[in-house]
ZAKEVEX-66446 format. One record per residue (C-alpha): chain; residue in one letter; x, y, z. Coordinates in Angstrom, 2 decimals, m for minus. Each point is the difference from the previous one (the first is absolute). Example, Ala and Ser with C-alpha at 12.3 -4.5 7.8 and 13.67 -1.06 7.14 Angstrom:
! residues 2
{site "A" "a" {12.30 m4.50 7.80}}
{site "A" "s" {1.37 3.44 m0.66}}
END
This chain:
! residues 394
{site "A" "x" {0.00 0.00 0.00}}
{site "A" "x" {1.52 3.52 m0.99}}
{site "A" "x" {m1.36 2.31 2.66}}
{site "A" "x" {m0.09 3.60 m2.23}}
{site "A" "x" {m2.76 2.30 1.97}}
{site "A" "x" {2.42 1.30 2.13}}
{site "A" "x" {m1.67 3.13 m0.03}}
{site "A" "x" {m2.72 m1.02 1.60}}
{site "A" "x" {1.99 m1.65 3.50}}
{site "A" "x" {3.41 m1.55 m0.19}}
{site "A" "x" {1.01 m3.53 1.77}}
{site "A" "x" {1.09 0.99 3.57}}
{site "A" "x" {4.43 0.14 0.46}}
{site "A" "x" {1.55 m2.85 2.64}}
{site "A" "x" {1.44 2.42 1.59}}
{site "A" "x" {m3.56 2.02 0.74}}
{site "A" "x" {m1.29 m3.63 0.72}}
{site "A" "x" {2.79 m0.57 2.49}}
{site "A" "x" {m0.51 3.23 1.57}}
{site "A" "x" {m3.95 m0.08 0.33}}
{site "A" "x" {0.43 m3.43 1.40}}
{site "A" "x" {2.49 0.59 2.42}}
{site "A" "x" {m1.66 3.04 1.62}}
{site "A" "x" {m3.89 m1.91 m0.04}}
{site "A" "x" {2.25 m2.12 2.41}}
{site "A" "x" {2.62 1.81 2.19}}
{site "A" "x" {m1.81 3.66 m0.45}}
{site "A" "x" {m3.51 m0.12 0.90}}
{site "A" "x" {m0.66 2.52 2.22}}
{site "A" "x" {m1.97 2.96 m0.60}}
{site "A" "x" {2.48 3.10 m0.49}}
{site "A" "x" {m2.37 2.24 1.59}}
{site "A" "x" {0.61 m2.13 3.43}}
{site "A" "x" {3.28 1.64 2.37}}
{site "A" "x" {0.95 m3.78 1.25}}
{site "A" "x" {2.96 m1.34 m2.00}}
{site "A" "x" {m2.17 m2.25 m2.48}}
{site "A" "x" {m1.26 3.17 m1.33}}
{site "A" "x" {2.73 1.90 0.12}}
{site "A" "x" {1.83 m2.99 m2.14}}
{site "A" "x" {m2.85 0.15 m2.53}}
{site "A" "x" {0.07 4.30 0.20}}
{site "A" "x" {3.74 m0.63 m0.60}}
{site "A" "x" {m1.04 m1.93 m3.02}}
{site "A" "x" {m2.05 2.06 m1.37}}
{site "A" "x" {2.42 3.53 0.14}}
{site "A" "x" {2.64 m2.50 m1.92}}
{site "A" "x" {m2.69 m0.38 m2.77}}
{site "A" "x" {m0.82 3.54 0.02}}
{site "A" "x" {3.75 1.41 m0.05}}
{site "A" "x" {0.63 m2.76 m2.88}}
{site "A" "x" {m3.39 1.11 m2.15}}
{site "A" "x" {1.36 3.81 0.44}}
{site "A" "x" {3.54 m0.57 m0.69}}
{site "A" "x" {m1.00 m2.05 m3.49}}
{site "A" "x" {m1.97 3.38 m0.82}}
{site "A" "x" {2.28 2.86 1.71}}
{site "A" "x" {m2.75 0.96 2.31}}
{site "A" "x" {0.35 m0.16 3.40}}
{site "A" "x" {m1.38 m2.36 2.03}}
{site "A" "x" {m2.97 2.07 1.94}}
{site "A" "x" {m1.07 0.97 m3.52}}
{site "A" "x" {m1.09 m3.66 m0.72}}
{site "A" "x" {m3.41 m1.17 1.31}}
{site "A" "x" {m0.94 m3.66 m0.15}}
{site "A" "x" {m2.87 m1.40 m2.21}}
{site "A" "x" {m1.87 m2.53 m1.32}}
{site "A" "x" {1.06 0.65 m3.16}}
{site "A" "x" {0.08 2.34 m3.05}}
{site "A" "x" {m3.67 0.58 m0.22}}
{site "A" "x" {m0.20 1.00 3.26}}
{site "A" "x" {3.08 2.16 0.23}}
{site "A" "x" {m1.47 1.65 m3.51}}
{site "A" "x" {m3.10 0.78 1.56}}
{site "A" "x" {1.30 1.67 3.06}}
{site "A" "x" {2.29 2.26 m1.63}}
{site "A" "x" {m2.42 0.97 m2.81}}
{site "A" "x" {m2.52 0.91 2.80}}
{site "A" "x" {2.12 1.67 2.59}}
{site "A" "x" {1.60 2.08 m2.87}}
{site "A" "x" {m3.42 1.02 m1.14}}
{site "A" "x" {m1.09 0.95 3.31}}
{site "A" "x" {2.86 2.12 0.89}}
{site "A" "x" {m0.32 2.24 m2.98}}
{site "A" "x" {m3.81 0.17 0.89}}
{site "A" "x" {0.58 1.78 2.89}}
{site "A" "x" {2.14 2.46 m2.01}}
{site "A" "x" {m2.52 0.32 m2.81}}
{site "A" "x" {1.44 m2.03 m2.74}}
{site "A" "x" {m2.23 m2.87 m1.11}}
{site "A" "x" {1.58 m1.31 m3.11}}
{site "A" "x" {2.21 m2.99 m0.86}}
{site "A" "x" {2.04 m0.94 m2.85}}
{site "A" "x" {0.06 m3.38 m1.15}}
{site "A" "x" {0.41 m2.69 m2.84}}
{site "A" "x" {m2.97 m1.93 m1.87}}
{site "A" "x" {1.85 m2.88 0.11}}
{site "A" "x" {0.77 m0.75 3.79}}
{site "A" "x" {m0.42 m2.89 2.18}}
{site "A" "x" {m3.96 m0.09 0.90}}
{site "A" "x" {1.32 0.52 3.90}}
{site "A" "x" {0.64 3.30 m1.10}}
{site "A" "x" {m3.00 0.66 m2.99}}
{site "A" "x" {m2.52 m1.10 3.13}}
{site "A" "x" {1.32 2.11 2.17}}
{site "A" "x" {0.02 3.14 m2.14}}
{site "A" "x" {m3.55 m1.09 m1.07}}
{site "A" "x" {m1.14 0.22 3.48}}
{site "A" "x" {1.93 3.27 0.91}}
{site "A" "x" {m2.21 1.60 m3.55}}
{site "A" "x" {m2.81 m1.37 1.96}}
{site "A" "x" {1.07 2.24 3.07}}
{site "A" "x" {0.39 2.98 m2.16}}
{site "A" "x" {3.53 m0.15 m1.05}}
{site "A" "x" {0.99 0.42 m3.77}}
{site "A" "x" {2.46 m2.02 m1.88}}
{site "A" "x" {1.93 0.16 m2.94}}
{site "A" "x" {0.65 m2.93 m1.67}}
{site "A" "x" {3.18 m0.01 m2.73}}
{site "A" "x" {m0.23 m1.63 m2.69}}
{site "A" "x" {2.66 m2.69 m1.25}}
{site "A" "x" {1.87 m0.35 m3.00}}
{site "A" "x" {0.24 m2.45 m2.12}}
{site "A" "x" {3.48 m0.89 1.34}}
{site "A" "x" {m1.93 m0.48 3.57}}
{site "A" "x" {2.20 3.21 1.36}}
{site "A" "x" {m1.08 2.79 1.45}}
{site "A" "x" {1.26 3.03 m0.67}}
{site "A" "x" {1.42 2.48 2.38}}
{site "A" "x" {m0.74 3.45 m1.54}}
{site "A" "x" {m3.75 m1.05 m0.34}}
{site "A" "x" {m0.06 m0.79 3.92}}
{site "A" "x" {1.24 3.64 0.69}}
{site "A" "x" {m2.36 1.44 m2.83}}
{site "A" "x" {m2.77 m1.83 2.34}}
{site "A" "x" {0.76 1.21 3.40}}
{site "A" "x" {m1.69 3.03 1.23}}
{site "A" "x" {m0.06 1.97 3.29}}
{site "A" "x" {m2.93 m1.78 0.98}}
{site "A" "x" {2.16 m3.48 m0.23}}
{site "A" "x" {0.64 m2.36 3.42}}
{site "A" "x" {1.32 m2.67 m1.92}}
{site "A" "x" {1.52 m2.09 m2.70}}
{site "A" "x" {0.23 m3.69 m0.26}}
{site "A" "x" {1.21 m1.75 m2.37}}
{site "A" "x" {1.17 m3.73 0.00}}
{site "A" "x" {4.06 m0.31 m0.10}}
{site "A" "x" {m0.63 m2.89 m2.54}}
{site "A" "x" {m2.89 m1.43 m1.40}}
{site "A" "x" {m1.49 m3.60 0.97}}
{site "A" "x" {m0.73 m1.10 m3.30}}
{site "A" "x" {1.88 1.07 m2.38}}
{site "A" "x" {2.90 1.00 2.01}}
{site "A" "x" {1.34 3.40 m1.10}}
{site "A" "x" {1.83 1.63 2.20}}
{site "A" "x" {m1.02 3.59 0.69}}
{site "A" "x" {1.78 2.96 m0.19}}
{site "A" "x" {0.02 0.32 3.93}}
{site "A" "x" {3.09 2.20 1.17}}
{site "A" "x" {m1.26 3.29 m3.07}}
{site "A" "x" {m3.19 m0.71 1.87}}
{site "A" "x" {1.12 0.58 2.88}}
{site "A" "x" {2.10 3.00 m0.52}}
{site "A" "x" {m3.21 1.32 m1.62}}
{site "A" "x" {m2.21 m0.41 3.14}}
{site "A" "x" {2.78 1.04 2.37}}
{site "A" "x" {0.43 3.74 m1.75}}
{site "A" "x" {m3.74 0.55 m0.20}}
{site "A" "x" {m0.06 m0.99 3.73}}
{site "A" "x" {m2.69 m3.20 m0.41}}
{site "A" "x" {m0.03 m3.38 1.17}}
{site "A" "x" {1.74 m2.59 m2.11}}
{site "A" "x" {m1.48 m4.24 0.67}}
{site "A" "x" {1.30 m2.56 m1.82}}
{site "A" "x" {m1.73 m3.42 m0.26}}
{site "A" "x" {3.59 m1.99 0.04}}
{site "A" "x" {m1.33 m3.58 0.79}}
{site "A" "x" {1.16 m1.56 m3.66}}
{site "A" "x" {3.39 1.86 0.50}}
{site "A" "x" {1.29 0.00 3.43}}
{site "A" "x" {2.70 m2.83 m0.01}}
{site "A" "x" {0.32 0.36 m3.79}}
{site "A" "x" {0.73 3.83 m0.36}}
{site "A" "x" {2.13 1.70 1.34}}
{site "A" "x" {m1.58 2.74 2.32}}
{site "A" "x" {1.16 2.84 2.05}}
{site "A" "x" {m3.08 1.90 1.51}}
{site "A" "x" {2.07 3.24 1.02}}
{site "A" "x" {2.00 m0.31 m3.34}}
{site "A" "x" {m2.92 m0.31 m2.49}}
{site "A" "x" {m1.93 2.26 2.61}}
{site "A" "x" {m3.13 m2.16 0.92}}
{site "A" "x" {m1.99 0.74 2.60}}
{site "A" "x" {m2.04 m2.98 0.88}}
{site "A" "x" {0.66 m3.96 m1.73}}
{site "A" "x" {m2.32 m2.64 0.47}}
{site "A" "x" {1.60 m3.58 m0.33}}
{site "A" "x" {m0.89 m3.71 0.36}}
{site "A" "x" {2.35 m2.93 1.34}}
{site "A" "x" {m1.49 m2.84 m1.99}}
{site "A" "x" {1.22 1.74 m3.36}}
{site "A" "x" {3.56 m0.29 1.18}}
{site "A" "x" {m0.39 m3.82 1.33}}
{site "A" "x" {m0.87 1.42 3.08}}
{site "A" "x" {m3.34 m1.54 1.85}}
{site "A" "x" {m3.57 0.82 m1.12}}
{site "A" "x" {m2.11 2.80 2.47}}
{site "A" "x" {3.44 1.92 0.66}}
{site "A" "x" {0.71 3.20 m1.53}}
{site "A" "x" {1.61 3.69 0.68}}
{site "A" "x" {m1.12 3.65 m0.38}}
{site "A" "x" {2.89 2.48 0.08}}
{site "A" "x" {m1.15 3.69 1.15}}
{site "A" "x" {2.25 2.23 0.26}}
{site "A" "x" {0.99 1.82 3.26}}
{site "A" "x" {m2.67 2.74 0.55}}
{site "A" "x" {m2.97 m0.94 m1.95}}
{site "A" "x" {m2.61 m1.22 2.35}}
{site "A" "x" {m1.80 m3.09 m0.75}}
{site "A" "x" {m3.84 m0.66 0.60}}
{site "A" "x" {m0.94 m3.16 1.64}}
{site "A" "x" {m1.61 m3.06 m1.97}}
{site "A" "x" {m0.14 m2.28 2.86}}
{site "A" "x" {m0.83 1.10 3.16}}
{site "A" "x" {0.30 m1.06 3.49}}
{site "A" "x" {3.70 m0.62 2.03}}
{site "A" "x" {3.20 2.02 m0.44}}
{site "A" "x" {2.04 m2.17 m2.34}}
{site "A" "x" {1.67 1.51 m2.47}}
{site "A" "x" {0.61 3.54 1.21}}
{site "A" "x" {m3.69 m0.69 0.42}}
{site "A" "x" {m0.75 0.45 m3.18}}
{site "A" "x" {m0.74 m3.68 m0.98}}
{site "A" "x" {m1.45 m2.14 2.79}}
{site "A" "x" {0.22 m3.14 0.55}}
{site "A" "x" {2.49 m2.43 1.15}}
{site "A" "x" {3.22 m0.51 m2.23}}
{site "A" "x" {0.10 m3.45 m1.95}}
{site "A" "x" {4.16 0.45 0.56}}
{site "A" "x" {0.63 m3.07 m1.21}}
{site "A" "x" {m1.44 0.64 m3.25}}
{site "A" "x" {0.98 3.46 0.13}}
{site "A" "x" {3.64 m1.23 1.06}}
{site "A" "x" {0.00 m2.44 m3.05}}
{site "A" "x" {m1.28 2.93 m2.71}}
{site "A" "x" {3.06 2.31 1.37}}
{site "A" "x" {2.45 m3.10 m0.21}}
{site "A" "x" {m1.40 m1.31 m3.82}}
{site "A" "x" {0.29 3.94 m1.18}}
{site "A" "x" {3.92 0.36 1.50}}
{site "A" "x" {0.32 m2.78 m2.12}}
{site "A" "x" {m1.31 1.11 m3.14}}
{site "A" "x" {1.91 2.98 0.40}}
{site "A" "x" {3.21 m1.81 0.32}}
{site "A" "x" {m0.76 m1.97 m3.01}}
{site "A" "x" {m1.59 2.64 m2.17}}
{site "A" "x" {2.59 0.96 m2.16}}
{site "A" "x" {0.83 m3.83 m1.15}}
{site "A" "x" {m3.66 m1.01 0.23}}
{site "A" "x" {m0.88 3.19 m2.13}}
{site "A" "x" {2.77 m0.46 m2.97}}
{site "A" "x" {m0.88 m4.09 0.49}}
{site "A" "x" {m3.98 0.60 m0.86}}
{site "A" "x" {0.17 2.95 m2.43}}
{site "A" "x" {2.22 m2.71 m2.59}}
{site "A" "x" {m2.60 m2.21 0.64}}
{site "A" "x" {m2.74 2.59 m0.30}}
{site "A" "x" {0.89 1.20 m3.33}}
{site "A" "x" {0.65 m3.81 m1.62}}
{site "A" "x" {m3.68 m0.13 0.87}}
{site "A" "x" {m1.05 2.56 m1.74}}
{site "A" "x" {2.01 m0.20 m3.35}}
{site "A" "x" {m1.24 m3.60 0.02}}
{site "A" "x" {m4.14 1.07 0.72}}
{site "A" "x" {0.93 3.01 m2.33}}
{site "A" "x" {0.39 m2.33 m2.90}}
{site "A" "x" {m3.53 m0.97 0.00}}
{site "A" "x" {m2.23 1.81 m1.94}}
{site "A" "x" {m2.23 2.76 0.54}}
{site "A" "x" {1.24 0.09 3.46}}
{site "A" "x" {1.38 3.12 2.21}}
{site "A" "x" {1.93 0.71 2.56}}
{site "A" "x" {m2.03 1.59 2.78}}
{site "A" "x" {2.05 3.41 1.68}}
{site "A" "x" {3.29 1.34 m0.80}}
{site "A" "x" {2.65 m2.83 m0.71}}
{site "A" "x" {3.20 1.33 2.39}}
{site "A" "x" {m1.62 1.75 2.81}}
{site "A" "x" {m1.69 m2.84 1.32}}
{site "A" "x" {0.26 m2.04 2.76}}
{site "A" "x" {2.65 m2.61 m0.79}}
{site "A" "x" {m2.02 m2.87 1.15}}
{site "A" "x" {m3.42 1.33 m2.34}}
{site "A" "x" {m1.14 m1.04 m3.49}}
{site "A" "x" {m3.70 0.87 m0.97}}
{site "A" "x" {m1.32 m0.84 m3.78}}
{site "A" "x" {m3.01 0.39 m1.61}}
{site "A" "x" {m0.98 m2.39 m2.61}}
{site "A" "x" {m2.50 1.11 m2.51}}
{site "A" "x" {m3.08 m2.52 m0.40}}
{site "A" "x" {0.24 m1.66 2.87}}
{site "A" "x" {m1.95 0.03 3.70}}
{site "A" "x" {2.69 0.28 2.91}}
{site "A" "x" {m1.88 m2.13 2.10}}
{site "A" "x" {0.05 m3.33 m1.86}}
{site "A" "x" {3.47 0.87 m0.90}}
{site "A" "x" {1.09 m0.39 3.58}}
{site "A" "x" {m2.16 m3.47 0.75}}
{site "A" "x" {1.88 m1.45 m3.21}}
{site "A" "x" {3.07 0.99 1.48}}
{site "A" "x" {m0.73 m0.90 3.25}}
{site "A" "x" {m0.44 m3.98 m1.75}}
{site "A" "x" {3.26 0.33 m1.28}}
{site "A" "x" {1.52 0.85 3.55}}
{site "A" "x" {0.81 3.60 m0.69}}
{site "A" "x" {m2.12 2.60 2.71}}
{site "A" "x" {m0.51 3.49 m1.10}}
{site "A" "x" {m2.59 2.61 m0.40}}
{site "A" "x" {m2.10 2.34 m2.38}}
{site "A" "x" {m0.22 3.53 0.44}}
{site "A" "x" {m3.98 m1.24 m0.69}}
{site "A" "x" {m2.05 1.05 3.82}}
{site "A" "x" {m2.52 m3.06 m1.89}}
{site "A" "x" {1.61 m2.38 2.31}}
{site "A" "x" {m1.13 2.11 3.24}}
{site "A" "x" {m3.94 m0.15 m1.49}}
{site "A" "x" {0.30 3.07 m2.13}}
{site "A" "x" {0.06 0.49 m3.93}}
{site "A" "x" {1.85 2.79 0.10}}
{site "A" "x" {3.64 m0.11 m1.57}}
{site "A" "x" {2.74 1.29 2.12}}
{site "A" "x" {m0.34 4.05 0.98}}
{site "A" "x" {4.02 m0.37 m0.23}}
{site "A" "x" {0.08 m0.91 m3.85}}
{site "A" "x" {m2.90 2.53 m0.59}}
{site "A" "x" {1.95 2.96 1.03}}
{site "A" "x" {2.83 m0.95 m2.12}}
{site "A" "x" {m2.39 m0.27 m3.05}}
{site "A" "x" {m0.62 m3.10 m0.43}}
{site "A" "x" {m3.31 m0.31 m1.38}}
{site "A" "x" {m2.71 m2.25 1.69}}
{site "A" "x" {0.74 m3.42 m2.53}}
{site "A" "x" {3.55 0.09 0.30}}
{site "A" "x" {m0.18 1.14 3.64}}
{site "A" "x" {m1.95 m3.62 0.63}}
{site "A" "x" {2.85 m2.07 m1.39}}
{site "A" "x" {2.72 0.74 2.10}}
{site "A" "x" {2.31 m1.51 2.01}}
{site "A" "x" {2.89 0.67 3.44}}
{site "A" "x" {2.42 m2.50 0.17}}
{site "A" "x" {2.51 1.14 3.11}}
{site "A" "x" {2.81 m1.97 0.25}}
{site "A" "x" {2.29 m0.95 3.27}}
{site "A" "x" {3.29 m0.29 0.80}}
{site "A" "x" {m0.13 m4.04 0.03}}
{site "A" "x" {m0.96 0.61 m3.93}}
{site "A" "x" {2.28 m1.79 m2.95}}
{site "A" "x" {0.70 0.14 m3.52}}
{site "A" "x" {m1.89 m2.95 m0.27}}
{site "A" "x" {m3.32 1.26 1.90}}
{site "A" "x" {0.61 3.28 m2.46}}
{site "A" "x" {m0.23 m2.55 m3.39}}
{site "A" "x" {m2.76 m2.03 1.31}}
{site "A" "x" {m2.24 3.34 0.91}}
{site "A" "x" {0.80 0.86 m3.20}}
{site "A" "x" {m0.96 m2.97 m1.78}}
{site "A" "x" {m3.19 m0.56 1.97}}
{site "A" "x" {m1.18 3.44 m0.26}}
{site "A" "x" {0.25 m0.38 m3.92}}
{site "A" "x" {m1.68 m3.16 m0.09}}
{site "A" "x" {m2.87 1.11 2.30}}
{site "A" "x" {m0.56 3.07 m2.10}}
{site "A" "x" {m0.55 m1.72 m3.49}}
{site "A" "x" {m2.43 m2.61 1.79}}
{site "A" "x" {m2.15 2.38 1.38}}
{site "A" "x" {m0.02 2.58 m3.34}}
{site "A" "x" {m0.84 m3.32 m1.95}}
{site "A" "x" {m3.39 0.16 1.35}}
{site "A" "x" {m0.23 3.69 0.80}}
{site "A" "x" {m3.10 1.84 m2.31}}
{site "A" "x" {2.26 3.42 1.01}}
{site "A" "x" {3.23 m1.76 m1.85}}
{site "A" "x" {m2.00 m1.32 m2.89}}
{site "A" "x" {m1.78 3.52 m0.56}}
{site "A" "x" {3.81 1.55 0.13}}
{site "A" "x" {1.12 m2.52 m2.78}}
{site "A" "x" {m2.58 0.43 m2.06}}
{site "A" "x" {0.04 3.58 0.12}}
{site "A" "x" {m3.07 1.09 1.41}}
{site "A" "x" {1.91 1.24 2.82}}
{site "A" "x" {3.52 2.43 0.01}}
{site "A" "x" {2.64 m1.75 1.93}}
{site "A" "x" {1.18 2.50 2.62}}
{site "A" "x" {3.26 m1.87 1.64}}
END
């Protein structure tokens, strides 16, 4: 089986096993507690935080402890929106093609009376930085825009942004979950004010994850009840999950550059070999992507059978397609990039991990092909395209 939806949760390190296991059995008190079994775990759980920081150059009182990236996305969108409330400014700048944590969250803050400004994409899935300055006003709280994006992995333009939001004196969030531990990031180098990240994107566990606030901006609370987290964030601390996410993203870090220049060969043999079948494209820029990310569209094809044909032939993926989660919709993602609705349907993510080989890379490549002439051979959309009564647009 060739696991290649890494994307969508990666296979948990030995090392963040190790850890999570170890502490579930020698540090299980509750860090809140002054006796020494809580003060072991609270020990614990200041390692993880200094680690998580030092990965990001933050410092460690600027990380708060989540349940993951929606969460952390969430709370920084909403505290950010409330603080320039109270000085008047109720607009946000945004993407139309970010994770739905952050879509659902804006949606609800139009709800509240808040306006939004949503930027469109190119057709190279970048934003650009000069139209996120033309769009902030003096009326803006916020922008937040996704350091790189979950399907079709281009990586954003995120330290210009920055810069940007830094001279006209606004709040800068990045939704960082696909990159952290794959990108290199600096927070006070690329000047971002709040990240939102989760650890089982890095091989970290699942229901752990990170928001990074910078010193001075005041969060609003989510969760309310004890004084955990600054008090911003209550509940007590799963530290050894939250000591095994801090140990797996050290140890990405340490390994990024090799695991970077190791996947991006890889990457790109993948897609000169889909290239190479026809009326097929490339989804998002080809370099700035994440090195681990290759999104096609196929043109007379539906995603979702696609991926069941490819799941028989022991090769898991996924479709940009939301069909699979009860909707008919194509992915928003390849809409704001311009793909149109038919095209949009046949698509397909295929993120590959490190434990990937030339071999896995030939027999994608192979299957993908064959599954893509079976299904055209009985699709009415393919036969209307060779006969004409349709343009071909890939």
């Amino acid at each position: 089986m060739i696991y290649a939806d890494n994307a969508a949760t990666t296979k948990m390190s030995q090392a963040a096993i190790d850890k999570m296991v170890s502490l579930m059995n020698d540090t299980y008190g509750n860090p809140s507690s002054l006796y020494r079994f809580g003060q072991k775990a609270k020990e614990a759980l200041e390692e993880a935080r200094e680690t998580v920081a030092s990965v990001i150059g933050a410092e460690p009182r600027e990380i708060l402890f989540t349940s993951g990236g929606s969460e952390a996305d969430n709370q920084a969108i909403r505290s950010a929106a409330l603080l320039g409330k109270e000085k008047g400014k109720t607009h946000i700048v945004s993407t139309k093609f970010e994770h739905h944590a952050v879509l659902h969250t804006l949606a609800k803050l139009e709800k509240e009376g808040f306006t939004v400004t949503y930027l469109d994409v190119h057709e190279d899935g970048l934003v650009r930085p000069e139209e996120v300055e033309a769009a902030i006003t003096e009326e803006t709280a916020l922008v937040t825009i996704m350091y790189a994006n979950n399907e079709i992995g281009t990586i954003q333009p995120i330290s210009e942004i920055g810069r940007i939001c830094r001279e006209k004196k606004v709040l800068f969030h990045t939704d960082a979950v696909q990159a952290i531990g794959h990108l290199p990031i600096n927070v006070v180098e690329q000047n971002i004010d709040m990240l939102s990240a989760s650890g089982h994107k890095f091989h970290g566990p699942k229901g752990t994850g990170f928001l990074y606030a910078r010193k001075g901006i005041k969060l609003s609370n989510l969760i309310e009840g004890g004084a955990q987290e600054r008090g911003k964030r209550a509940g007590t601390e799963n530290v050894p999950a939250i000591a095994s996410m801090a140990v797996a993203l050290k140890e990405a870090a340490d390994k990024m550059e090799q695991t970077s220049a190791y996947l991006t060969e890889k990457r790109n043999k993948l897609i000169d070999g889909l290239s190479k079948i026809e009326h097929s494209a490339l989804n998002g820029d080809a370099e700035k992507r994440l090195p681990s990310n290759v999104n096609f569209c196929f043109e007379g094809i539906e995603g979702e059978s696609l991926l069941l044909l490819l799941d028989e032939k022991g090769i898991a993926a996924s479709s940009g397609s939301a069909c699979t989660s009860g909707s008919l919709d194509p992915s928003h993602v390849l809409l704001a990039i311009g793909r149109v609705h038919d095209v949009a349907h046949g698509s397909l993510r295929l993120s590959i991990g490190e434990d990937v080989t030339d071999e896995d890379i030939d027999y994608m490549v192979k299957s993908v092909g064959e599954v893509v002439a079976y299904l055209r051979g009985f699709s009415p959309i393919w036969r209307d395209l060779q006969a004409g009564k349709k343009q071909f647009i890939l």
